[in-house]
N, C-alpha and C positions, 0 to 999 in steps of 0.2 A: 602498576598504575591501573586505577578502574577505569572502567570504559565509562563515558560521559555522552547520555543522549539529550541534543535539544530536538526539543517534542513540540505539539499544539494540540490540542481536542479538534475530534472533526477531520483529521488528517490523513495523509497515510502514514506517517511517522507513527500510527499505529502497529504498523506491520512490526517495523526493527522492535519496537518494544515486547511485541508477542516472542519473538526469536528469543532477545535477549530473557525473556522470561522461563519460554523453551528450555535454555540451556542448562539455567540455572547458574550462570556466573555472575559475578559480584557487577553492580550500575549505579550509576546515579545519574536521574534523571532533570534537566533543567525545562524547566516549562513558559513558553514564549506563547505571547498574549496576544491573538490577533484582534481580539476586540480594540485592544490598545494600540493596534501597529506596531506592536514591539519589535518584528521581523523587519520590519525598517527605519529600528533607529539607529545611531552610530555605532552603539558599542555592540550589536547584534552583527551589524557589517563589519565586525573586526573579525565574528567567527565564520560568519557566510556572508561574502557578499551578494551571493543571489537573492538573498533576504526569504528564503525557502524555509522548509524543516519536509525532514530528519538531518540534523548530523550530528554524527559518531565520532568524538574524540579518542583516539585510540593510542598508544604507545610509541605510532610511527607518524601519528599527526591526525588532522583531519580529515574525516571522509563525508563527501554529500553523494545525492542521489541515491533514491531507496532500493535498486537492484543492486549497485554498489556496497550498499551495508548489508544487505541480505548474503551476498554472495559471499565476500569478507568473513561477517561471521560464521557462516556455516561450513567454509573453509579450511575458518580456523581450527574449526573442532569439527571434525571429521569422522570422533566415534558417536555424536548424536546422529548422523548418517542423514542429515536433511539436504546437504546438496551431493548427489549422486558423483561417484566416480566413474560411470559407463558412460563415453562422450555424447553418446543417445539421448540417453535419460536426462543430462547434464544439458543439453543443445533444446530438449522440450523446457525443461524448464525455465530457460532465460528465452525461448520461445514465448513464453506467456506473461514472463516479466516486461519484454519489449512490448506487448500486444498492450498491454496495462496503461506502461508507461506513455507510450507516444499516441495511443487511439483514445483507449477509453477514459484515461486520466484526461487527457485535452476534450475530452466531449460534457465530462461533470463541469467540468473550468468555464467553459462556456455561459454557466448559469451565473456564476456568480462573480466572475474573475473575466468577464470582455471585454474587459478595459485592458487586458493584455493585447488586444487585437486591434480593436478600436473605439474610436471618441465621441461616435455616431449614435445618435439614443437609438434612433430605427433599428439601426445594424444590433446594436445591442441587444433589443428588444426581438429581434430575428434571432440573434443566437439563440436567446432563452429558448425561445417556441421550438427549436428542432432538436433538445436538450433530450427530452424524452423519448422519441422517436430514435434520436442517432442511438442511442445507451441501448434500448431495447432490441436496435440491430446489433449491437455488439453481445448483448449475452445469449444474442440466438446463435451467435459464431461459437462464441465459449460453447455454449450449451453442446454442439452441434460437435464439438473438440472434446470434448471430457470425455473418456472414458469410460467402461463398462463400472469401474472400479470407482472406490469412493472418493480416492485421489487424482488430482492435477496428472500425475503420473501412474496409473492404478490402484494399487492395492499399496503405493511405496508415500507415504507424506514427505513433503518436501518444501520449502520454503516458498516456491509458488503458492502450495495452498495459504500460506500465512500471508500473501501481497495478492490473493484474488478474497479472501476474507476482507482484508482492511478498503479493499476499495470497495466489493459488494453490498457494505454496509451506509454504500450511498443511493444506495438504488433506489428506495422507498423515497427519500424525499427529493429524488431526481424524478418520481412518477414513474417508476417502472415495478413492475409484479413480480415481482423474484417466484413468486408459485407458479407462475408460467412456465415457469425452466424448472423439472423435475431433477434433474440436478446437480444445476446450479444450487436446488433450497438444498437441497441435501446436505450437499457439500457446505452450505452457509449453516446449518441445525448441526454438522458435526463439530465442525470450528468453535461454535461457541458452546457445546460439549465440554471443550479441552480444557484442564484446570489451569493450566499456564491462559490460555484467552481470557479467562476468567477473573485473571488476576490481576492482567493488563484493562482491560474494557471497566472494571470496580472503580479506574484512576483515570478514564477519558468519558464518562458519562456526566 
């Protein structure tokens, strides 16, 4: 069975697709429309009720949540060596995917997604304005965490670096300077180096 990703432009369901590109094994990709609200029509809510993306249709069913598919597939294949087997190495890493997930992901959301919170134009209008400010505290922490090495984890790539790529690439039109953070750019100029990035970001531009 191929593995089946539903994606969106603009996402992080970027990241699983850079993996899946990574690897080089066989995909097909389905592509949901948020201009259309595709993510909340009926028959999207048959594959994810969360009305989200990424998910990875897999052999053993469906999987959501992008550290979930990160982790899964890099698991699976264990001699591309992206998620570490040293419980250290293995523990920073979803270190960083947690940080993603629950901080900095929730802080881009704000701008454009506050209607998850609330129905208050003010309140609204308050999340936007601190949208920049909270982000650029969060990549002073990243920044402040990274390594001497080019990597998330040194000198070792890892599928962190491929879920700090796909979110970093909000940062410019959340207002924040990614050249402030020597690097953080770094790390974002090596990412879109990689032939597999390159191959993935040709099909979300």
């Amino acid at each position: 069975m191929t593995l089946t990703l539903h994606l969106a432009k603009g996402t992080v369901a970027l990241a699983p697709h850079i993996l899946l590109e990574e690897l080089g094994v066989p995909f097909d990709l389905v592509w949901i429309d948020f201009r259309e609200n595709e993510q909340h029509s009926a028959d999207y809510a048959a594959i994810n009720p969360k009305g989200r993306v990424p998910v990875l249709t897999t052999p053993h069913g469906r999987l959501t949540e992008t550290a979930a598919i990160l982790n899964f597939l890099a698991a699976s294949h264990p001699e591309a060596g992206f998620w570490p087997e040293d419980p250290w190495l293995r523990a920073r890493s979803d270190e960083m995917a947690v940080y993603l997930a629950s901080t900095v992901h929730v802080n881009h959301a704000h701008k454009g997604r506050g209607s998850r919170w609330s129905d208050d134009a003010a309140a609204l209008e308050s999340m936007r304005a601190k949208v920049t400010e909270n982000l650029t505290a969060n990549c002073a922490l990243i920044e402040a965490g990274l390594s001497s090495g080019l990597w998330v984890l040194g000198d070792r790539f890892s599928i962190a670096d491929i879920y700090l790529f796909a979110v970093s690439r909000w940062l410019q039109g959340d207002g924040v300077k990614i050249a402030d953070f020597p690097r953080l750019a770094a790390h974002f100029d090596a990412m879109q180096a990689r032939p597999a990035v390159q191959r993935a970001l040709a099909l979300h531009s």
